[in-house]
C-alpha positions in Angstrom: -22.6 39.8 -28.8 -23.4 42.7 -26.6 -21.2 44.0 -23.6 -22.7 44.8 -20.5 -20.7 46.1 -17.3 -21.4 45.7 -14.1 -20.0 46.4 -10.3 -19.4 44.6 -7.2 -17.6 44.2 -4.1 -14.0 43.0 -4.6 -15.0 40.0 -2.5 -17.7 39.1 -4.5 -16.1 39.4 -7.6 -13.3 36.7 -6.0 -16.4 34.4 -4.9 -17.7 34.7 -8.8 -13.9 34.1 -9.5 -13.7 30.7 -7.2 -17.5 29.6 -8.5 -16.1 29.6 -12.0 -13.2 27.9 -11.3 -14.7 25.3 -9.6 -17.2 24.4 -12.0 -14.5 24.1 -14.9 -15.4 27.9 -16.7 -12.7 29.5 -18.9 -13.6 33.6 -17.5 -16.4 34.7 -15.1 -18.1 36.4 -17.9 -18.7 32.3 -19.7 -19.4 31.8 -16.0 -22.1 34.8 -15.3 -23.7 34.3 -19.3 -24.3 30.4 -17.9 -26.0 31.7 -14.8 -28.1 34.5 -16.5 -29.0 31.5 -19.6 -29.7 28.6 -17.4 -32.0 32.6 -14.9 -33.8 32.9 -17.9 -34.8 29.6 -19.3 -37.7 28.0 -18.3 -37.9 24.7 -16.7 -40.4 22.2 -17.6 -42.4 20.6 -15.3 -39.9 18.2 -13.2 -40.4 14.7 -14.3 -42.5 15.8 -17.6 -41.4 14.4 -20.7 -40.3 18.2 -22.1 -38.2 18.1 -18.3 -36.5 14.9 -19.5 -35.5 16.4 -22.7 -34.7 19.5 -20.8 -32.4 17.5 -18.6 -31.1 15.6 -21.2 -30.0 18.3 -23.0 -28.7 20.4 -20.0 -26.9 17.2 -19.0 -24.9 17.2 -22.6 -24.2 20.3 -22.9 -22.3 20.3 -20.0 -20.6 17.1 -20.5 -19.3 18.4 -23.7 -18.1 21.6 -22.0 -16.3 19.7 -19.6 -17.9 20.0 -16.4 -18.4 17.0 -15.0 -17.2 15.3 -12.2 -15.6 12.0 -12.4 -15.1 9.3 -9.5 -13.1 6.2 -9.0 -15.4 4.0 -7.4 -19.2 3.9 -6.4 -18.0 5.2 -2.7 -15.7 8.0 -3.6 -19.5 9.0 -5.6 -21.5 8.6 -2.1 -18.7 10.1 0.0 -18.6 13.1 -2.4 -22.8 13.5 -2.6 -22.8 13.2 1.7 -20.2 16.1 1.4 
């Protein structure tokens, strides 16, 4: 793997910080190579059958990397989508 180094603001840095808490990454940098992998891919044509297994994959890939979210009930799921 190459390194590359970047700078920003302090207070972006801490809203790159909070992102990749909140969406269960280890370091910002698994955080940023995420966002520049998922910038550079190419996705299908939404509802094509290359999109499904686009999705499909995306969809595993994160489950196994532990970012999902997990609700109690149907309505803790609605209250959290209307949030």
């Amino acid at each position: 793997m190459t390194t590359i180094t970047i700078s920003v603001p302090k207070a972006f840095a801490q809203k790159i910080d909070e992102k990749a808490q909140e969406e269960g990454f280890a370091t910002r940098s698994e955080f940023i190579r995420s966002l520049v992998r998922n910038y550079l891919s190419k996705e299908p044509p939404y509802g094509s059958d290359k999109w499904w297994e686009w999705s499909d994959t995306k969809a595993l890939e994160d489950i196994r990397k532990g970012r999902v979210k997990r609700f109690e009930s149907v309505n803790e799921a609605i209250k959290w989508l209307n949030s």
